[in-house]
N, C-alpha and C positions, 0 to 999 in steps of 0.2 A: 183725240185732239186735246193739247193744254189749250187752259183757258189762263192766258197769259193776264187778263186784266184782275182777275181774282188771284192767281199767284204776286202779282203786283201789290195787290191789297193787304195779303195777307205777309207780305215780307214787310212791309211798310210797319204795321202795326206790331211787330214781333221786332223791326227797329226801336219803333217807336217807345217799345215795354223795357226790351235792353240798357234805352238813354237814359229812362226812369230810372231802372232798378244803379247804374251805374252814378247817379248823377245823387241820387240818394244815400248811394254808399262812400261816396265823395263828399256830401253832406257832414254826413257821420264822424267822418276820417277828420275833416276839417273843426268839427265843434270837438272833437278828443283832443285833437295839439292843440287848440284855441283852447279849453278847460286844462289841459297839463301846461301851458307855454304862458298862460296868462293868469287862468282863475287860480290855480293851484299851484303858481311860481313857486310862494315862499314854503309849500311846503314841502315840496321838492327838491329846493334848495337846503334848505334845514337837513331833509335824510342824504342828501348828497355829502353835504359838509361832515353829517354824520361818521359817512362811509369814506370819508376822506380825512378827516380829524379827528384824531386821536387824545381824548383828554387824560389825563393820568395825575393823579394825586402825589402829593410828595409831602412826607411826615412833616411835623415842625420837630425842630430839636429839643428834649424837655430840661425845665428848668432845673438848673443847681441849686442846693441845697448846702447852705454853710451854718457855722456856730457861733452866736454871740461876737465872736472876733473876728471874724469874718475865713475863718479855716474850713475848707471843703470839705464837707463830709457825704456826699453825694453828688458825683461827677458822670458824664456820658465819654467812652473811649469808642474808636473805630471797632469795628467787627464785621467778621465777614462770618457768609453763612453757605452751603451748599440749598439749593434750592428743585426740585421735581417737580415738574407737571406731568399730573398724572395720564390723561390723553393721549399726552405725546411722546409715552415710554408703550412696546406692541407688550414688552415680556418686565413687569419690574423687577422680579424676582434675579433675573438674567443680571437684569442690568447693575445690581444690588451687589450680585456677585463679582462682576468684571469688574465695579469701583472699588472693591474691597482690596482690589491688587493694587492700587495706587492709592487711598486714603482710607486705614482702618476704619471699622464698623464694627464697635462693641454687641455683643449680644443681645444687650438693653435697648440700645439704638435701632437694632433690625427688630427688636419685638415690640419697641414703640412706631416705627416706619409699619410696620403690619397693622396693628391695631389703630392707628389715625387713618390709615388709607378707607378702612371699612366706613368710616361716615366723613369723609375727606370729598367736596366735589371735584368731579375730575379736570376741572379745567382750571381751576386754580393752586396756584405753587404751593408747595409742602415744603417747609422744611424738613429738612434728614442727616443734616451734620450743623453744629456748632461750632462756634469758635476753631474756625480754620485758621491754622499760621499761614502765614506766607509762602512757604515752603511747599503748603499743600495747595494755595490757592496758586503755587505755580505749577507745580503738578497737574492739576487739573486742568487748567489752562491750554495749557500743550495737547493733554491729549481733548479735548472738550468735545471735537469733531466725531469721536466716538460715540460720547452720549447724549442724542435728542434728546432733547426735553428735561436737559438738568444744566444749570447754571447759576454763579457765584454773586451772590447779590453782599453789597458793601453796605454797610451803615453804623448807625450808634446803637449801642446800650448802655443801659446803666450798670456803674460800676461804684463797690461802696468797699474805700481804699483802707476802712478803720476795721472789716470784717464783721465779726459777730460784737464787736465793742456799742454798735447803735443799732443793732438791729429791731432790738422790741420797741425803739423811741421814732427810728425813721420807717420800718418795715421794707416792704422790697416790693417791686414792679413785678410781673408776670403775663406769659399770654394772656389777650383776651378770650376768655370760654364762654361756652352758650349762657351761663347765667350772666356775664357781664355783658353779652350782646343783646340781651332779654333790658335789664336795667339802662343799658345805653337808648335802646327803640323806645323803651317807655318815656323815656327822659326827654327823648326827641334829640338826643346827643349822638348819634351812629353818624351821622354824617362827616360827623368831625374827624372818624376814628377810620376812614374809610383807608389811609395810607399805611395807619399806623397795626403795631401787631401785641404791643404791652401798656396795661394799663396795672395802675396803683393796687394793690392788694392786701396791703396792711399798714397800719402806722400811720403817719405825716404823708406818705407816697399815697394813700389811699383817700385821708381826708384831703387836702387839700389837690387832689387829684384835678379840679377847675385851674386852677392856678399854674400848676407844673405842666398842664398836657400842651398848650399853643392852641393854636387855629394852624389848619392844612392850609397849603399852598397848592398850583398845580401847572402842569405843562401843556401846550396848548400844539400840539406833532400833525405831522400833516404826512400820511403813509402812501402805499400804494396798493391795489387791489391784493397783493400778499402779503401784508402788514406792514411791510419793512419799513422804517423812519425814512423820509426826501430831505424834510427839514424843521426846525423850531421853529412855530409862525407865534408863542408867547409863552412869555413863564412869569406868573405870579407867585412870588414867593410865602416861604411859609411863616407866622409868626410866630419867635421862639416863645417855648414855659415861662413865668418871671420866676428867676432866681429867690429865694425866701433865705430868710436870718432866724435861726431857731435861737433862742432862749439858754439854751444850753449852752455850758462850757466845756469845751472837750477836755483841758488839764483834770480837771473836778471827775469829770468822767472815768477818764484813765485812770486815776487816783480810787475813786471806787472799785471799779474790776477787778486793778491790783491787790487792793485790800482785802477782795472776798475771795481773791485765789481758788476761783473754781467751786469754792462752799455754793451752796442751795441756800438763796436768800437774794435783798432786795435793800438798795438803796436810793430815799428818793432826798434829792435839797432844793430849796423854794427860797426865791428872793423873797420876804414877806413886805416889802414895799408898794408889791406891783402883779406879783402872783406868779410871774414867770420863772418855770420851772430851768434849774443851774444844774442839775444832772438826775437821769432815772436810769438807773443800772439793773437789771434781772440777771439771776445766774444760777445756773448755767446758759447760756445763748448759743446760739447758732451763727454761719455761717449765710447770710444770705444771698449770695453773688451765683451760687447754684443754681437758685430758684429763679433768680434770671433769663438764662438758657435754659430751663425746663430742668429741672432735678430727676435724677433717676429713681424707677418707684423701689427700689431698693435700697437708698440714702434717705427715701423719703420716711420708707415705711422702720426704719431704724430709729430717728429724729421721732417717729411717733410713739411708738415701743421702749423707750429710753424711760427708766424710771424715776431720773429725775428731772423728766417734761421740761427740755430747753425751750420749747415751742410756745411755753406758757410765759405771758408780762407778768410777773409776782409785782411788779411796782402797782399794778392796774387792776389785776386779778387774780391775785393771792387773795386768800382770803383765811386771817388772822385772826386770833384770841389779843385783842391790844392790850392782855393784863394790866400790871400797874401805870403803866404808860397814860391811863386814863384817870388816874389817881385825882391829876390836878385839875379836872375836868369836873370830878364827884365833887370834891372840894370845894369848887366855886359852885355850886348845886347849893353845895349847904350854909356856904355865907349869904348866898342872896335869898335862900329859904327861913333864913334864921334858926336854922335848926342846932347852927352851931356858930362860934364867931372866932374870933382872930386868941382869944386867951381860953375857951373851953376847952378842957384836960378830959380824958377817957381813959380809964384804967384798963391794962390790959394783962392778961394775965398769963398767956399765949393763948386764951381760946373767948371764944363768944356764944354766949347760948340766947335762942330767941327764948322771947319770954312763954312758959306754959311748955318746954319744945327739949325734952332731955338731948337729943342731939347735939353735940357740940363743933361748930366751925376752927377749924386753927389756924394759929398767923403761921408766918414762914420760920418766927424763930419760937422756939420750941417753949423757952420760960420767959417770952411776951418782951416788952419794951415796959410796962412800966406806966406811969402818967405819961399822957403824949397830947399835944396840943396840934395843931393843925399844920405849925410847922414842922413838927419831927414826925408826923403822923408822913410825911412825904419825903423827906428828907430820909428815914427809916423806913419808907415803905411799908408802914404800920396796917396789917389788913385788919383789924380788929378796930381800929378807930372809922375806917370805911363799913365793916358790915353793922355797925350799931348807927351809922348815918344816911347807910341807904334803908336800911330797915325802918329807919323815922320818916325819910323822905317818899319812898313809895314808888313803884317801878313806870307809874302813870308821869311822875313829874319828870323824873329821868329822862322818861323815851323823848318829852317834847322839850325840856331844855338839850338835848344832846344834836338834837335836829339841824338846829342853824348853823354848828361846827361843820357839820356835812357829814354826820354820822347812817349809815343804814339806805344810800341814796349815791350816784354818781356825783363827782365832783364836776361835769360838763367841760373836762379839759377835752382838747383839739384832737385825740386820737378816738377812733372807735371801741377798741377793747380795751373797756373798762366794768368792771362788776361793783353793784350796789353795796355787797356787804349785808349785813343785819344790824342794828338800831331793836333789839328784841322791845315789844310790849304784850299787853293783855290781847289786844285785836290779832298783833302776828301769829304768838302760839296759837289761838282757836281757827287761825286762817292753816296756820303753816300742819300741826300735827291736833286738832281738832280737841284739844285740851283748853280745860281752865288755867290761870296762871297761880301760883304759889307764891309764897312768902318766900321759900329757900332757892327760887327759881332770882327771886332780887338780890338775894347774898349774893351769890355768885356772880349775876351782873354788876353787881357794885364793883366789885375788884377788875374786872373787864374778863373774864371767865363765863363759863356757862354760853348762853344761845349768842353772844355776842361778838360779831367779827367784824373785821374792817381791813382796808387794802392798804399798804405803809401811804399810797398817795394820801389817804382819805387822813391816815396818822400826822403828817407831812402837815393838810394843809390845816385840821384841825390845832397842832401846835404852833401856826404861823399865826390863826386868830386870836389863840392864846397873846403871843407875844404882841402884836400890836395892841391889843385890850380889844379885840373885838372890831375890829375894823376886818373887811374882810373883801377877797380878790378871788376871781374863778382861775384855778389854775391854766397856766396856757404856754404851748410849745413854740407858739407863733410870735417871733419879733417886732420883723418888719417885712417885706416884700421888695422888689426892686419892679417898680413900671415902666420899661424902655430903660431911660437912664438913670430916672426917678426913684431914690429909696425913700418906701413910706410905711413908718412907724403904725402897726397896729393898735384901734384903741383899747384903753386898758377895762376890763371887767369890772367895776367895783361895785360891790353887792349892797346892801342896805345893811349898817353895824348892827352886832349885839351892842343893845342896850340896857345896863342892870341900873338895878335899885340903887347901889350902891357902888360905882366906879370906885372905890377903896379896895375892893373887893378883888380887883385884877391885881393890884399891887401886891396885896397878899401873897398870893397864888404864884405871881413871879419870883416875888423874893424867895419864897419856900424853892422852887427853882434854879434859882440861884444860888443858894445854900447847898444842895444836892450836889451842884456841879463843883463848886468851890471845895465841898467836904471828900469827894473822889477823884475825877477824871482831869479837873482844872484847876486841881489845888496850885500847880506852878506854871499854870497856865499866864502867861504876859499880856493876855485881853480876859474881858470875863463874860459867863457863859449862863447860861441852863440848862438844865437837863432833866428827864425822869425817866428810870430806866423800868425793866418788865421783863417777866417770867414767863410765859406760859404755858399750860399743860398741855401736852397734845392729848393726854388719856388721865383718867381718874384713877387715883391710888384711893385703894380700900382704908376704912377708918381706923384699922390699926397698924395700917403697913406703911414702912415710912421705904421715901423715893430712893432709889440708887442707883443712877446713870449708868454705873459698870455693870447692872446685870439686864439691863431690859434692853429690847432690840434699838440701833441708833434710829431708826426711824420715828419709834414713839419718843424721844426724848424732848426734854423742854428745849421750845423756842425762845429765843432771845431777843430783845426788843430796847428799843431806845430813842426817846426824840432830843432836839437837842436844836439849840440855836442860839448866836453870838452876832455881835457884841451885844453883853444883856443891856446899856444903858441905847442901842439905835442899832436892831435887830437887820444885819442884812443878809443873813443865810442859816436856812430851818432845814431842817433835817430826822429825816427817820431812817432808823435800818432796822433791819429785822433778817435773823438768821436761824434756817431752819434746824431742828435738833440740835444745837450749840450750846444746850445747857443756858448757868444764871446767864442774864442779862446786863448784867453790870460789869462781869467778867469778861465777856464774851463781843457783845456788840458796842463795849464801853469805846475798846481801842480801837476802834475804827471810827466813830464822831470824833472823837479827838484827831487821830488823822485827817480827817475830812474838813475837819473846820479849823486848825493850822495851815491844813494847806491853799486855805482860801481867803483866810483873816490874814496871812502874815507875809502873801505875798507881796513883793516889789513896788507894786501899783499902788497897794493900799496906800502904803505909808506917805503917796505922795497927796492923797485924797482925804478930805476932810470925815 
């Protein structure tokens, strides 16, 4: 028999456990929506919008780059590019090959596409062609439905329209690579670069790299669970580079290249007013519009192996014997040391012997100059009136008067490659080659020979001190800027003067100067000038073997040198050139200042300028 009052009971309770367990799991359900629908709205909302809006970066356009006159010397032109992702290609090699039947793929190309893909992430775009025409971006076009995962992306590069004419002054843009994304994160700068794909890499592109890149802009896309755009729900745009006004004039420019026709050497000219550099020419130069679009490592590795190193600034980082060049430099050494003055005569015989010292030093001409006073001592290029004054003076006094010219030290002009040079003393040799210093180690620096080098800038800006008497400017490439619509003149460097004993003492020094140039290069010159020109040796002829160009190799031959700056009565353009192997200096680097400084003194403008 059931006992229906206990099966009663016991269903009752087994209700009763069900409503519980139900009513609890309804509980449950209800405090989850209530914590997602309520507590947790915005963040939900947040990764929704996430998954629905699409933010995307968009480069700023970077700024141009003109001269003095306002002539473009660095401009951004359209360019299109082929573009792969690499996830979304099953076979690339396949596909490398099928695009090859409608837009060539150089060898170099498919063996840079190999070698980026190995540390390329696969979900972000690779480039794999440059500079598509039109032709081929229609090409591809057409057939595009063929290749997942590759497509034609549009934009700017920089394009520098004067070629290898500005290259070692403005330098050139380049991908950004892991060492610039290393410098960017440190900087705390990455974010800014997140559209962009070229940053600055040498030159003016490189320092002033703040200034030319913008601030990113960005698009605000509203997708669908498969990516695809519905629509623009905002677009903040980008702020362009400010345009900059370099210091440089391009005629002046042109006019040097011209002039060094391919020779190995280095022309720099300096307003000496203001310190802003009016042209710095190296040569041989390059090409840097390659390096743009990625240069091939087979153009590259030529440009590196090329023996005479286009890739080097000889303006910046050459590194020169300023032989006589520094003549008027010693000179005034010895008027404010009193070791010698404006009428002291020095017999010369062609040669000079230290006292106690059979050895004998010789001048350039063979049976001497004769009595020579301070002005023919420069004016003749008298080395025998130099080694009997630096030999008085002492290689201690030298090193620290030569200092504040900007001898042995950068000049802190606005590009990064730049070399110190040497400034030799007693401390550098026992630093540099763990020697003592010698008496016959100051011969030689007196004349600007021996341990003594310097970059034509360092030549340059040292003769621009000269000419003002001592007033002095940190060279600089930088003008002015444009702020939006705003051009704003940079301010100008002006250093603290040399100040001598004896301010007489510059006039000296110039007029000898001015003698020099009057007596050669500007004898019929219709403005008037200064000048001091230089020899140097690249190698040491034995004590009894005299020099002959026509038999030793052109490499070791004498470099040729020259500073020079006009008008002598209100100096507004200094100049140094320097030609490698070129033999005398006078001969050699003569014609070219004179070039240089006609074509800038007798311009059109001048005449109308006070």
């Amino acid at each position: 028999m059931h006992d229906h009052a206990a099966e009663a009971a016991l269903f009752k309770r087994r209700a009763f456990f069900t409503f519980i367990c139900v009513f609890a799991l309804l509980c449950v359900l209800f405090s989850n929506l209530y914590h997602l629908q309520v507590v947790s709205y915005k963040d939900y909302e947040t990764r929704s919008n996430d998954n629905r809006i699409r933010v995307v970066p968009t480069a700023p356009s970077r700024g141009l780059i003109y001269d003095r006159h306002g002539v473009l010397l660095a401009e951004n032109q359209p360019y299109y590019s082929l573009e792969l992702i690499p996830e979304k290609v099953s076979d690339v090699d396949a596909t490398l090959n099928e695009l090859h039947k409608l837009i060539e793929l150089t060898p170099d190309e498919r063996e840079n596409i190999t070698e980026s893909l190995k540390f390329h992430r696969r979900f972000k775009p690779l480039t794999i062609k440059n500079k598509l025409t039109e032709e081929q971006v229609a090409t591809f076009s057409v057939n595009q439905y063929k290749f997942p995962g590759l497509y034609v992306e549009a934009g700017l590069k920089r394009h520098y329209p004067y070629n290898e004419l500005m290259t070692h002054v403005l330098g050139y843009v380049g991908k950004i690579n892991t060492r610039d994304k290393a410098q960017l994160e440190k900087s705390q700068q990455w974010k800014n670069y997140a559209a962009t794909k070229d940053i600055g890499k040498q030159g003016i592109e490189k320092y002033y790299e703040g200034l030319l890149h913008g601030i990113p802009g960005h698009l605000e896309e509203e997708v669908n669970n498969r990516g695809r755009v519905i629509r623009t729900l905002k677009v903040t745009p980008p702020l362009p580079g400010q345009d900059i006004y370099l210091t440089l004039d391009l005629k002046l420019q042109q006019k040097a290249m011209e002039l060094l026709a391919g020779r190995r050497g280095s022309v720099v000219a300096i307003d000496p007013r203001d310190g802003g550099v009016l042209a710095m020419v190296s040569s041989p130069s390059y090409d840097p519009n390659p390096f743009v679009h990625g240069i091939s490592g087979k153009a590259y590795a030529d440009l590196l192996n090329d023996k005479s190193r286009p890739l080097i600034n000889r303006s910046t980082q050459g590194q020169y014997s300023p032989a006589s060049t520094i003549k008027p430099h010693v000179a005034l050494l010895g008027l404010e040391e009193k070791i010698i003055n404006e009428r002291t005569r020095v017999w010369d015989p062609g040669y000079w012997q230290m006292p106690g010292v059979e050895r004998k030093w010789r001048d350039w001409k063979k049976w001497g100059h004769g009595w020579v006073d301070v002005y023919h001592a420069i004016v003749d290029s008298c080395d025998i009136f130099f080694y009997d004054l630096v030999y008085k003076v002492g290689i201690d006094k030298m090193a620290t008067f030569m200092e504040p010219f900007g001898f042995g030290k950068s000049t802190g002009i606005d590009i990064f490659e730049e070399s110190d040079g040497v400034m030799p003393s007693r401390d550098w040799k026992r630093m540099r080659y763990n020697q003592p210093w010698y008496n016959g180690d100051t011969i030689s620096v007196g004349i600007g020979q021996g341990y003594w080098t310097s970059t034509p800038l360092q030549l340059a800006n040292a003769a621009a001190i000269m000419a003002n008497k001592g007033k002095r400017f940190t060279p600089h490439l930088l003008k002015s800027f444009k702020n939006n619509t705003v051009k704003i003149d940079t301010p100008i460097d002006e250093q603290a003067p040399i100040e001598l004993k004896n301010e007489r003492n510059w006039d000296i020094i110039n007029e000898a100067m001015r003698q020099t140039a009057d007596k050669s290069r500007f004898t019929d010159a219709t403005y008037t000038a200064a000048m001091k020109t230089g020899t140097a040796q690249v190698f040491s002829v034995a004590k009894d073997q005299k020099y002959n160009a026509d038999t030793i190799a052109e490499h070791l031959r004498d470099n040729a040198l020259i500073i020079a700056y006009a008008p002598y009565e209100n100096p507004r353009i200094v100049l140094a050139v320097v030609l490698e192997n070129a033999g005398w200096g006078g001969a050699n680097a003569g014609p070219l200042a004179r070039a240089l400084l006609d074509e800038y003194i007798l311009r059109d403008e001048w005449a109308i300028k006070p």
